[in-house]
C-alpha positions in Angstrom: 117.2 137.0 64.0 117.4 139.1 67.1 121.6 139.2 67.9 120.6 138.3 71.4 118.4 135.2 70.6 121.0 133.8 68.3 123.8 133.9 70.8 120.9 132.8 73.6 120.6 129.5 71.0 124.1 129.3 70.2 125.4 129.0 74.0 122.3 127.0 74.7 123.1 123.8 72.1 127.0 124.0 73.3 125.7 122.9 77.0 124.2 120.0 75.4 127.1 119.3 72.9 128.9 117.9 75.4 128.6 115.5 78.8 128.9 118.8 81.0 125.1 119.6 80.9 124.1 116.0 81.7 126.9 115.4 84.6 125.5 119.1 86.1 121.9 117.7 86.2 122.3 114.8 87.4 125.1 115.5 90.3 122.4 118.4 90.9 119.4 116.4 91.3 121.0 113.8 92.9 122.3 115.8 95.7 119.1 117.8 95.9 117.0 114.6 96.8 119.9 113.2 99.0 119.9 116.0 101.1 116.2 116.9 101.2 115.5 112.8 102.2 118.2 112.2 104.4 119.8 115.0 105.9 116.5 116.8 105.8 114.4 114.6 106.8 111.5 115.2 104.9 109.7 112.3 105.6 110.4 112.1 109.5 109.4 116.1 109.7 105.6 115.0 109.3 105.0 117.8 107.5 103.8 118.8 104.1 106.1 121.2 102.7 109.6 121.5 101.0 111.2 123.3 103.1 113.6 121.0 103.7 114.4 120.9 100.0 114.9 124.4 99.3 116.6 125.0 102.8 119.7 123.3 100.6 119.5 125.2 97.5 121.8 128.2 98.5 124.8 125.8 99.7 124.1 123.5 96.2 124.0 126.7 93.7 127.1 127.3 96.0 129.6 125.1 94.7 127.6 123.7 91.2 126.8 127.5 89.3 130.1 128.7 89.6 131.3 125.2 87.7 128.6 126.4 84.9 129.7 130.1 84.9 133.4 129.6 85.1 133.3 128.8 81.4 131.2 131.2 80.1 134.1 134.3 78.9 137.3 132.3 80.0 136.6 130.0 77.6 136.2 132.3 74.9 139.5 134.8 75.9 141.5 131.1 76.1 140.6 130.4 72.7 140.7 133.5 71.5 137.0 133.7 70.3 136.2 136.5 72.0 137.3 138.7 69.6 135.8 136.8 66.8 132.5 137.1 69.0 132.4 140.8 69.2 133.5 141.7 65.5 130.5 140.2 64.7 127.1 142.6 64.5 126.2 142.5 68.2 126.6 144.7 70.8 128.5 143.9 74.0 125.4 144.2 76.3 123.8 141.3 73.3 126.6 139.2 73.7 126.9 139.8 77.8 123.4 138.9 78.0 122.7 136.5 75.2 125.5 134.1 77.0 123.5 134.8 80.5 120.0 133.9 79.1 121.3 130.8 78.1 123.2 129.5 81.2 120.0 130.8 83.4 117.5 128.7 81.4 120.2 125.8 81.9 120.1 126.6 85.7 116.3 126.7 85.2 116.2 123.4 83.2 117.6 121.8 86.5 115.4 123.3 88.1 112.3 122.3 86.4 113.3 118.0 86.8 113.4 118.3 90.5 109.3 118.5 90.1 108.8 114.7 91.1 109.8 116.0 94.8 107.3 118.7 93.9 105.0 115.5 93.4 106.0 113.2 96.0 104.8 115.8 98.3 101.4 116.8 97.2 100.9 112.9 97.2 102.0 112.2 100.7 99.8 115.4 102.1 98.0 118.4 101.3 100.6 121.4 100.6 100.3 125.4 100.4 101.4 124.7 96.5 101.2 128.9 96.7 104.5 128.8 98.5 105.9 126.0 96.9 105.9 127.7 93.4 107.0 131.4 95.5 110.0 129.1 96.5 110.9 128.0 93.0 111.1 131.8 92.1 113.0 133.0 94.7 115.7 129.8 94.0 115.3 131.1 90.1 116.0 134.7 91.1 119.0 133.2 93.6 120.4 131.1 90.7 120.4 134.2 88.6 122.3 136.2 91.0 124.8 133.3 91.4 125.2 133.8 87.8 126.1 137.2 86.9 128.5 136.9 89.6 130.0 134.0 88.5 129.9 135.8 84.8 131.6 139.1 85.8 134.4 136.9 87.5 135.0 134.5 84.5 135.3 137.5 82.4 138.1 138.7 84.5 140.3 135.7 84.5 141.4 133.1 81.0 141.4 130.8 84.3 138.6 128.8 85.0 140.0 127.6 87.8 140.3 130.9 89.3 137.2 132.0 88.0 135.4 129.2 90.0 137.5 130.2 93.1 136.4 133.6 93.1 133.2 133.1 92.4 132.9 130.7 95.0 134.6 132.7 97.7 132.1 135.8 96.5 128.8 133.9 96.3 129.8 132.4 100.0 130.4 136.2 101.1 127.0 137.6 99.8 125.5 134.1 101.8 127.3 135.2 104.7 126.2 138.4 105.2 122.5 136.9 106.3 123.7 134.4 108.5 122.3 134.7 112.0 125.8 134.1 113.5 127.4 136.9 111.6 124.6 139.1 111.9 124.7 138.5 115.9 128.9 139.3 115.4 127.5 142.9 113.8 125.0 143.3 116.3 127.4 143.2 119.4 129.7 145.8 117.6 127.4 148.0 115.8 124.2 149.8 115.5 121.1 147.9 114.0 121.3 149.8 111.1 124.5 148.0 110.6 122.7 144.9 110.8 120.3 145.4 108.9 122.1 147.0 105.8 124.0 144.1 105.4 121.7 141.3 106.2 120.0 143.4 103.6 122.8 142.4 100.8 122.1 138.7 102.0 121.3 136.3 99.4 119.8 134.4 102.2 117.5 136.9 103.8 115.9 137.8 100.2 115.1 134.5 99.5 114.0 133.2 102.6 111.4 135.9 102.8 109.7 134.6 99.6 110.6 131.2 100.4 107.4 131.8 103.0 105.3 132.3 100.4 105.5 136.2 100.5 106.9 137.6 97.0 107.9 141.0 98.2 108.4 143.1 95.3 111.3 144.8 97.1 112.9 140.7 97.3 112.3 140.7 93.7 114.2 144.2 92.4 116.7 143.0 94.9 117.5 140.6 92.9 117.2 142.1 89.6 119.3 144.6 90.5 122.2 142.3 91.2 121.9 140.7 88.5 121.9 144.1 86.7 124.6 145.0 88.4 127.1 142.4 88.1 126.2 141.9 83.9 127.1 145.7 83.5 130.7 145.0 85.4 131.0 141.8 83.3 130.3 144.1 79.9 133.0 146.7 81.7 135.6 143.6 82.3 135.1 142.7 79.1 135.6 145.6 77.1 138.8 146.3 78.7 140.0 143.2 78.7 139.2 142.3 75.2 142.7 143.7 73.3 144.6 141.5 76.3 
């Protein structure tokens, strides 16, 4: 079996082996549908869409995918199973990756059982399902990002405390960075190239731009490439933290 797939299977089954996969999916569906009913106001908007609903997905991933990442290599340097993990005939980028696949298709899991919103609109009107599904991939992509962040900076700590901080306080800055009132802040001081090189490192401005139904391809790599990124400094954390 592919080294890859095997760890991909092996993290998978330990979400479900205990109540932590089940709390995360409900406390995340539950909020989603609060906040898309109530505080969005889906119903009262008169419109059909789910805009509403994926308007909250940044601020959920937020706070719930660093609780999923913070276990996935301070765990294993706690216990001491790190090493175990990497004498066996896998390479580190396997291992890095294997571990990601598996906590992504969690994320995407979650993801999937928020379809009877996907429902409830379609049977209250008529919607552009084209954007709708566009949406779902850019909150995939987002989640993703989220991730490998949260990855890298669970590698670096035995803490998962601390590795849910600073994942936290990272994912918020990479929010930030798009936020009309911080972009506005730039814009007084600098240049609009200023502005828009770092709304340009936004979480928020890639995935609202395909959240409109418009899968840029450059949204897309953006993506990709953080999450490309941020695996390769988790596989550098990791190898030279490993004799620690």
């Amino acid at each position: 079996m592919n080294p890859t797939l095997a760890i991909f299977r092996r993290e998978l089954r330990a979400y479900f082996a205990t109540p932590l996969a089940y709390v995360f999916i409900v406390i995340f569906l539950t909020l989603a549908g609060a906040l898309t009913f109530y505080l969005g106001g889906l119903y009262e908007r008169g419109q059909a869409d789910l805009q509403p609903f994926f308007n909250f997905h940044p601020w959920l991933y937020l706070f719930l995918i660093p609780a999923v990442s913070m276990r996935l290599w301070s765990e294993e340097r706690k216990s001491g199973t790190i090493e175990l993990l990497l004498t066996l005939p896998v390479t580190m980028w396997q291992a890095v990756l294997g571990k990601f696949l598996a906590a992504w298709a969690f994320i995407a899991l979650a993801l999937v059982l928020t379809f009877p919103v996907w429902i409830t609109v379609n049977y209250l009107g008529d919607p552009d399902n084209g954007v709708i599904l566009a949406s779902y991939l850019g909150s995939l992509l987002m989640a993703g990002a989220f991730l490998a962040i949260g990855a890298c900076l669970s590698a670096a700590s035995r803490n998962q405390v601390i590795a849910f901080i600073l994942t936290v306080v990272v994912c918020f800055l990479m929010l930030l960075a798009g936020f009309p009132l911080v972009l506005d802040a730039i814009g007084a001081i600098f240049p609009q190239l200023v502005v828009d090189a770092v709304a340009q490192l936004s979480f928020l401005t890639h995935f609202a731009a395909i959240a409109k139904g418009v899968v840029d391809l450059r949204d897309v790599v953006f993506f990709l490439l953080t999450i490309g990124f941020w695996l390769y400094a988790c596989a550098v954390v990791i190898d030279l933290k490993k004799a620690d």
